[in-house]
ZAMARGU-4260 file (C-alpha; in steps of 0.2 Angstrom, whole numbers, plus 5000, padded with zeros to 4 digits):
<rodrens>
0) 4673/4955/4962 | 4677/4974/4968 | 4690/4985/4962 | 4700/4983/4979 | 4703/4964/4977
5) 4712/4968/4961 | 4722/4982/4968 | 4724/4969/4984 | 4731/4955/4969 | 4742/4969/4960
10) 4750/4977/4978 | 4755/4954/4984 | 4759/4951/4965 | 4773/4968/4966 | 4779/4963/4983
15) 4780/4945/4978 | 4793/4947/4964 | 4802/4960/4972 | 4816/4950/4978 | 4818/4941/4961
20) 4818/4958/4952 | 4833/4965/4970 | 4843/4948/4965 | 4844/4950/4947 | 4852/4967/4949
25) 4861/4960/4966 | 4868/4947/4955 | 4880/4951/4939 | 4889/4932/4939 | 4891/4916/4948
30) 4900/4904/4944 | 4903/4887/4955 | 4919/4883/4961 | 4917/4864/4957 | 4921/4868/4939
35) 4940/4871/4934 | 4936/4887/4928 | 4937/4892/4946 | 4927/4906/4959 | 4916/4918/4952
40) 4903/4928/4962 | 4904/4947/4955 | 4888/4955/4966 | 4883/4975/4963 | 4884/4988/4975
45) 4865/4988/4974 | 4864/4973/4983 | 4855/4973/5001 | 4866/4966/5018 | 4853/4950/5017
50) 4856/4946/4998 | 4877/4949/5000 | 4876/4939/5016 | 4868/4924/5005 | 4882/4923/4993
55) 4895/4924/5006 | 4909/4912/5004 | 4921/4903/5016 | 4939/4906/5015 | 4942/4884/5013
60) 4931/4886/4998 | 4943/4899/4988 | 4958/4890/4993 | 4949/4875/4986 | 4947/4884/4971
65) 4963/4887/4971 | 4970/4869/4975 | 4961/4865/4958 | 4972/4879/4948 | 4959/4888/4944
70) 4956/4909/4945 | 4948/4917/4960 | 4934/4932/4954 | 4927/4940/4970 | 4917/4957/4969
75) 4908/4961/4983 | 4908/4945/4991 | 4910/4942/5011 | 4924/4931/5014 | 4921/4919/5032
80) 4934/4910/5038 | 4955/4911/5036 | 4962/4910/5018 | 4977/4897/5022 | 4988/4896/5009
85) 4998/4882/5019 | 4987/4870/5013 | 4991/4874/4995 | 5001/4858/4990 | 5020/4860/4991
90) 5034/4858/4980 | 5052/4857/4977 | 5058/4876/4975 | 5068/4880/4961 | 5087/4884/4965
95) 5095/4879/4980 | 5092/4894/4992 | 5093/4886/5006 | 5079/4899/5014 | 5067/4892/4999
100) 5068/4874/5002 | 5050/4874/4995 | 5034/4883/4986 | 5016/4882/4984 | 5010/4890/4968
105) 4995/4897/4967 | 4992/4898/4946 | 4978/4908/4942 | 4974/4925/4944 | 4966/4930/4960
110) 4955/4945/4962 | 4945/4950/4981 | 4940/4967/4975 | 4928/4978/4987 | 4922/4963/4996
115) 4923/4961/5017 | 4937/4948/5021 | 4933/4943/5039 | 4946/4930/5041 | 4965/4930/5041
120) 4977/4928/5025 | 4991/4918/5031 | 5007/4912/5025 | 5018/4905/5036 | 5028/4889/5029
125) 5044/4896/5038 | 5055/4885/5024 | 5046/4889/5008 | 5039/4903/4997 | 5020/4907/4989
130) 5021/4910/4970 | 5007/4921/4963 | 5009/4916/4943 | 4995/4928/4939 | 4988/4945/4944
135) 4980/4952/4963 | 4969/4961/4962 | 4964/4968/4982 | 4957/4984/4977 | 4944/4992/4988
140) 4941/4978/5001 | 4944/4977/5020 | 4955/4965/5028 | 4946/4962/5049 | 4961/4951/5053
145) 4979/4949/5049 | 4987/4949/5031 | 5004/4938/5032 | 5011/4936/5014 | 5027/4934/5018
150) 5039/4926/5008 | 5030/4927/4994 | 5034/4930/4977 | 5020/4940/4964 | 5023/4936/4947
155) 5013/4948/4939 | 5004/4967/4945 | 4998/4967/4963 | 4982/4982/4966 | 4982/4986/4985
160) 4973/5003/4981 | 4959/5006/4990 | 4959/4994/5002 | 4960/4995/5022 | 4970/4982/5032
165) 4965/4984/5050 | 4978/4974/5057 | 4994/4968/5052 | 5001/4969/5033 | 5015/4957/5032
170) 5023/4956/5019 | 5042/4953/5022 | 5055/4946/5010 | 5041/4949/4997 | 5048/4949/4977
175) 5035/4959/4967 | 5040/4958/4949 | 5029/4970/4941 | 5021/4986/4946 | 5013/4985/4966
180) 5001/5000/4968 | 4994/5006/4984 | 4986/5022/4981 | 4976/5029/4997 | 4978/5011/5004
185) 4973/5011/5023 | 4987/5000/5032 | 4985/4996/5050 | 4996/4995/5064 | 5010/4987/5058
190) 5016/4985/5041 | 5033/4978/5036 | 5040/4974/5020 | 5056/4969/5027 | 5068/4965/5014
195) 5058/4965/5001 | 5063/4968/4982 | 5052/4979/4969 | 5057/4975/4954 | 5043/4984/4944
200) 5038/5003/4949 | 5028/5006/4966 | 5015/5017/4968 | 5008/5021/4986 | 5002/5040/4983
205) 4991/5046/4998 | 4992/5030/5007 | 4990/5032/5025 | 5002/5018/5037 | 4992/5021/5051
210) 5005/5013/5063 | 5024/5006/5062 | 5030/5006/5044 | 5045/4998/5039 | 5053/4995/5022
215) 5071/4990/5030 | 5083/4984/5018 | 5071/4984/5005 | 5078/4987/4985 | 5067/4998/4974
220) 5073/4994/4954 | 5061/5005/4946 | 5053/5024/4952 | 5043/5025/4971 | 5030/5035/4973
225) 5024/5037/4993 | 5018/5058/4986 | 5005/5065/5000 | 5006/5049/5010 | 5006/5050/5030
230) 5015/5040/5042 | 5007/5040/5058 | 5020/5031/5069 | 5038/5029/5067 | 5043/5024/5049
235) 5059/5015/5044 | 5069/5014/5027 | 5084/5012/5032 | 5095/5002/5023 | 5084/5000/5008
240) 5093/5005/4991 | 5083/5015/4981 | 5090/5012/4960 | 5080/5024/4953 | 5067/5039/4958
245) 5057/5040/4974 | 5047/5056/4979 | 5040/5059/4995 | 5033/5076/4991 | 5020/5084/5002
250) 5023/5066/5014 | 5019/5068/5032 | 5028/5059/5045 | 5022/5061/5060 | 5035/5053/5072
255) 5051/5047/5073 | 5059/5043/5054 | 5075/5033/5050 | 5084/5033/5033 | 5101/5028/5039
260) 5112/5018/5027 | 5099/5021/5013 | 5105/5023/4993 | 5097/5035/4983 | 5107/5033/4967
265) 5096/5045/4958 | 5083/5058/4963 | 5073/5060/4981 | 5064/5072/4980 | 5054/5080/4998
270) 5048/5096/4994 | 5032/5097/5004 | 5037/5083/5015 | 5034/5085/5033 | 5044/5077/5047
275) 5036/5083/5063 | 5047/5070/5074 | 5065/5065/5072 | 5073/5064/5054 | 5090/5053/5054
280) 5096/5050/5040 | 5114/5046/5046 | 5127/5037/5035 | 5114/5040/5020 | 5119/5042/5001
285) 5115/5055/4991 | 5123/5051/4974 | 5109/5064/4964 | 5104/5081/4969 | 5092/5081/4983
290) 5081/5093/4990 | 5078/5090/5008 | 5080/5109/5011 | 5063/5111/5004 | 5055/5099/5018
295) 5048/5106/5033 | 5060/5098/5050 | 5050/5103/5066 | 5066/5097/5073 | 5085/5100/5062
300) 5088/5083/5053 | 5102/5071/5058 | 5117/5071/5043 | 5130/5063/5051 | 5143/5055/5039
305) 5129/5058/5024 | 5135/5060/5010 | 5127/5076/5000 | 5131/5084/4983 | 5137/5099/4989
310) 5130/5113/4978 | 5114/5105/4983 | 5116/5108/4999 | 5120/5126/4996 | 5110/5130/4983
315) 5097/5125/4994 | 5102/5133/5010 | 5090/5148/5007 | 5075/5137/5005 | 5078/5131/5024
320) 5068/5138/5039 | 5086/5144/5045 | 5089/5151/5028 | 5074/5162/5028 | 5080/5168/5045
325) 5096/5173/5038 | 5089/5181/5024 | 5074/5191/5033 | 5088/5199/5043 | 5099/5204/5029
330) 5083/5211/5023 | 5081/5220/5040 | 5097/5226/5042 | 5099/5233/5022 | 5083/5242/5027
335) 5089/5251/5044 | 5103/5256/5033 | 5095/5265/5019 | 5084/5271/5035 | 5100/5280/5044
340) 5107/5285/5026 | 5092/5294/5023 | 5091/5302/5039 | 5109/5308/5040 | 5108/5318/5024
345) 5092/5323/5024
</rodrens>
């Protein structure tokens, strides 16, 4: 036998195990979901479209996993088919809120980190909420259909950041115990969190709310942080009560933006912010020092009936567009003084 055939044997040897050697590296764990221990496919960004398109998963199969209590670990992973969580078994709500007449619980933790979800998330038991007892864990991964989590209430920390909803975020009369974070998170064209309560601290620094935002009546316990995010279409907060912090530094809203009726009982703070369409934040509540005069207003802000700490508002005066007017021409006509002084005696 020549030299060739053994080079010919090597090269079909390499090429054989080549895909053993990609799916060992594609592959950091797998885990059934016929086991109580739950769903666990955590794949590496090294794997190729074919070996992520293997290990795709169905959206009946997590909310199987689910049903059976156990935790949800998804990394990576193509998700096919609506995640239903009206299927979850339901049972007697606690209380007697007559909005929450039941609940499905969903027990373990659930984490869809940087994975494609190609189906819908959908609550929509109109008599009932969706408890979350343990962490979620979203980060990083697109959502191709509509999120609706409404009603639900999250137990412990829900991570958004990172991840791109490219159709509706719902997630209206939501309770979020702990900390939510939606840092550069990519929401669609239309996101509500209508009447929702934060209870822990929210974090949405540089998110981007593509389309219609609105956190009407909404209650914020603990610090907000929406620094450097950008509102694309009209943005709505009014009503919500904000019982601690919020900053909207270096914020751009694009169109028309509404905070009548809000509460700030502590600091807002908007230098940087930039409101390039209508600003109303008639019959709002200052009840800390604020510093809107250090936002940009392409058009003057609507105050009427809001209630301001006055030496804020004229403190700040000089920090305004209108006050830098005033100020250049004192400056101008100081100088054409001095000017006709020097002349006259000179």
């Amino acid at each position: 036998m020549g030299l060739g055939w053994y080079i010919a044997v090597a090269v079909v040897g390499m090429i054989a195990t080549e895909p053993l050697a990609a799916n060992a590296t594609c592959v950091i764990e797998q885990q059934g979901s016929d086991t109580e221990a739950g769903l666990v496919i955590r794949l590496s960004p090294a794997c190729s479209p074919d070996e992520r398109d293997a290990y795709a998963v169905s959206g009946e199969t997590v909310i199987n996993a689910i049903k059976k209590g156990g935790r949800v670990d998804l990394v990576g992973v193509i998700i096919r088919g609506d995640l239903n969580f009206d299927r979850l078994e339901s049972k007697a709500a606690e209380g007697s809120n007559e909005d929450q007449n039941e609940q499905r619980i969903v027990l373990a933790a659930l984490r869809i980190r940087d994975s494609d979800v190609q189906g819908a998330l959908r609550h929509r038991s109109p008599e009932g909420v969706l408890r979350f007892e343990g962490p979620i864990d979203f980060q990083g991964s697109r959502f191709r259909e509509g999120v609706d989590l409404s009603h639900s209430i999250f137990q412990e920390k829900v991570e958004l950041s990172g991840a791109t909803f490219e159709q509706e975020a719902y997630f209206v009369r939501g309770r979020f115990a702990e900390a939510a974070v939606c840092r550069e998170t990519k929401f669609g064209p239309s996101t509500r969190f209508h009447r929702s309560m934060f209870q822990g601290p929210l974090d949405c620094t540089g998110a981007l709310f593509d389309g219609m935002a609105e956190f009407l009546e909404v209650t914020f316990e603990q610090p907000a942080t929406f620094e450097r995010s950008r509102f694309g279409q009209g943005t709505g907060f009014s009503g919500s009560h904000f019982k601690s912090r919020v900053t909207f530094g270096e914020a751009i809203f694009s169109r028309e933006t509404m905070f009548g009726f809000t509460i700030f009982e502590y600091e807002a703070l908007f230098a940087g912010a930039q409101f390039l369409g209508t600003a109303d934040f008639s019959n709002a509540e200052f009840r800390q020092q604020d510093d809107l005069a250090k936002a940009r207003f392409d058009q003057p802000p609507l105050l009427t009936q809001t209630k301001r700490l006055a030496s804020e508002q004229s403190d700040g005066f000089l920090e305004t567009r209108e006050g830098q007017y005033v100020l250049t021409l004192a400056f101008l006509v100081a100088a054409g003084l001095l000017i006709a002084y020097l002349i006259k005696f000179n």
